[in-house]
N, C-alpha and C positions, 0 to 999 in steps of 0.2 A: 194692480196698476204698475206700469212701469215707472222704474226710481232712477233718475238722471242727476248724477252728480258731475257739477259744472262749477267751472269759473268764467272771467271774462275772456280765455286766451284762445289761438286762435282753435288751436285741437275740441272743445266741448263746439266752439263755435257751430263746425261743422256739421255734427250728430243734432244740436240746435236747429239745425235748419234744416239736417230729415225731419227727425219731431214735428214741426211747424208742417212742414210743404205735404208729410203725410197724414195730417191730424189725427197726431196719437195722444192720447191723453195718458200725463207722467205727471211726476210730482217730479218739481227743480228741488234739489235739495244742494246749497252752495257748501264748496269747501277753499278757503282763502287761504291761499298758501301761503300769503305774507304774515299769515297769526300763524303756521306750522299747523294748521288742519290735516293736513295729507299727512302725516306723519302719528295722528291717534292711534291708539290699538283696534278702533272701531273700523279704523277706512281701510289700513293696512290688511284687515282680516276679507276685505274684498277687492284690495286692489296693491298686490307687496310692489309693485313697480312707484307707489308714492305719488304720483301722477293724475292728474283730470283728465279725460273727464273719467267714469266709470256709469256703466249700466247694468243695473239689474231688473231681471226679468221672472219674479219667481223663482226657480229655483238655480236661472241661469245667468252668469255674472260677466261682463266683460268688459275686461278694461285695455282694451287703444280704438283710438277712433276709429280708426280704419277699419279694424274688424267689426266695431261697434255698426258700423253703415253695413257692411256687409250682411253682418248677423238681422239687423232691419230690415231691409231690404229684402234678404230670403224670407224672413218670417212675415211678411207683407205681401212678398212679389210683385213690387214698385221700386221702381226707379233704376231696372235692370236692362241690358240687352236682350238678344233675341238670347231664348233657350236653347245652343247647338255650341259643339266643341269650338269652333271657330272664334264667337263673340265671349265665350265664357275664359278663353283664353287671354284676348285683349280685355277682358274686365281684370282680370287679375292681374295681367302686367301691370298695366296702368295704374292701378290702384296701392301695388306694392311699390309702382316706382314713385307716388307721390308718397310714400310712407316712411320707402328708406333713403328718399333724394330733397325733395321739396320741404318737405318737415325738417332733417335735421339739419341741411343746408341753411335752412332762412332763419331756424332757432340759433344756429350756431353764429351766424353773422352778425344779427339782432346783437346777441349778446357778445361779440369781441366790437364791437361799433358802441355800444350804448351802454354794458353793465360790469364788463372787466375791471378791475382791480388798476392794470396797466393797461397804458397803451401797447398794444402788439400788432405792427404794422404785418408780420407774414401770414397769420391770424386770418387777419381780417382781410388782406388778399385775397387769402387762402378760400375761406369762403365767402366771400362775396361774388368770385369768380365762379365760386361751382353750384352755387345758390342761383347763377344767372344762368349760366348752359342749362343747367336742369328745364330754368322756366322759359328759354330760347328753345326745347323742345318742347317743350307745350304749344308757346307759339307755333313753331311751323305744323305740330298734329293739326292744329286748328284751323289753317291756312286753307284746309282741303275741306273743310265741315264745319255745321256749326253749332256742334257739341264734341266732347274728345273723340267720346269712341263714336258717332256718325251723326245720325239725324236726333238720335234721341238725347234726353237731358236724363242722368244715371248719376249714382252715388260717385260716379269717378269725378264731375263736374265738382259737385259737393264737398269732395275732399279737396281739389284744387284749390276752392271760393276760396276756404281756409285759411290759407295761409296768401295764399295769391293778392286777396284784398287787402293787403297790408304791402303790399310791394314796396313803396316807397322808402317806409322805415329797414324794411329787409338789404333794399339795395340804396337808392337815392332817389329823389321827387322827379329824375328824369329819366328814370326805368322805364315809364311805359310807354316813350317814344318810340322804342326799337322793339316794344311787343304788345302791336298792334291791334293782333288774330286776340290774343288773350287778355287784353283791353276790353275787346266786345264782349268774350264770355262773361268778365267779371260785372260791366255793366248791366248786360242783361238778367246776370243772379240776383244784382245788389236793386235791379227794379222790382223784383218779383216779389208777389205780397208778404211773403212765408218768411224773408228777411225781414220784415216789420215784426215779425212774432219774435224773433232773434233780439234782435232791440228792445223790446220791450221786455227780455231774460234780464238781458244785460243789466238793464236798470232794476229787479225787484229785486237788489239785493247790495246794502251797501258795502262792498268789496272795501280794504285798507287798501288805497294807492300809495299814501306813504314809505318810501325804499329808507328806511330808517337802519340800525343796527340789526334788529327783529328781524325782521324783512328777507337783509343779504344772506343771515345765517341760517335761514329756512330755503331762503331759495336756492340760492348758492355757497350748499356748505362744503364745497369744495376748497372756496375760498381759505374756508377756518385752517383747513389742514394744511394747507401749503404756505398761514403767516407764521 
């Protein structure tokens, strides 16, 4: 059986709602970062980036989402484009560019906005700014179609929901005026029933929300080094 180690955030989210939408049967196994779970010698021995979510598959381990949908998806052959050099090409852009753009953009904003230490106004310009271009090209991708890469709904969608359905806290409650196209995506994901199985993750497991001492120095122990 496949072993899905998750949290609430929005990375396991994702892979969550492959699981659900392709009815695979895993065992959720939670790791809570704010107790310094990710940091065991147990999880580290399958995942040294310290990070959620992680999948294991038998004898095969993978830990970033992105790859994590990929590596589903082939071993499936759901929620892909057509089979030909062309579409195989726009599945990998897209997917790396929500990896290396959308991810660390919205993580990074999130966190100079909400979890810094100090206020740092170039910070949080900084990305806020390119947290929004990023998903200002999603919009207009989506302005032509109504999934990224064409007609169909694929793990690139998937990786988007992610982070995407969180916009507001990424950017502000009136982000999604001027990203209209990618409005309708996120609606239409956040109706589909397979997000109900997401939710109902979310809750079997009571995660510490508490941002205590604990907390900052598991999550952000960067902090430590630099008081």
């Amino acid at each position: 059986m496949l072993k899905f180690y998750y949290n609430n955030g929005p990375n396991p989210a994702k892979v969550a709602l492959f699981l659900e939408e392709a009815e695979l049967t895993y065992e959720p196994i939670p790791v809570d970062t704010r107790k310094g779970e990710q940091f065991t010698p147990e999880y580290l021995a399958i995942n040294p980036n310290a990070k959620a979510p992680t999948l294991v598959d038998g004898d095969a381990t993978i830990f970033d989402s992105n790859a994590i949908l990929l590596y589903l998806a082939e071993k499936t052959g759901k929620f892909l484009p057509g089979d030909d050099p062309a579409n195989r090409g726009q599945l990998l852009s897209w997917l790396m560019f929500i990896a290396s753009g959308i991810g660390p953009y919205s993580g990074q904003s999130v966190h100079f906005q909400r979890y810094a230490p100090q206020n740092m106004p170039y910070a949080v310009n900084r990305y806020r700014f390119e947290a929004n271009r990023h998903y200002a090209i999603l919009n207009d991708k989506l302005a032509d179609s109504p999934y990224i890469l064409g007609d169909d709904y694929t793990i690139v969608d998937m990786a988007a929901w992610g982070w995407a359905r969180l916009l507001p806290m990424v950017l502000d409650d009136d982000a999604w005026s001027t990203l209209p196209h990618l409005k309708r995506l996120i609606d239409e994901i956040n109706a589909r029933p397979a997000v109900q199985g997401v939710e109902a993750l979310r809750e079997k497991h009571a995660f510490k929300t508490e941002m205590d001492a604990d907390s900052n120095r598991y999550m952000f122990p960067s902090n430590e080094k630099s008081s």
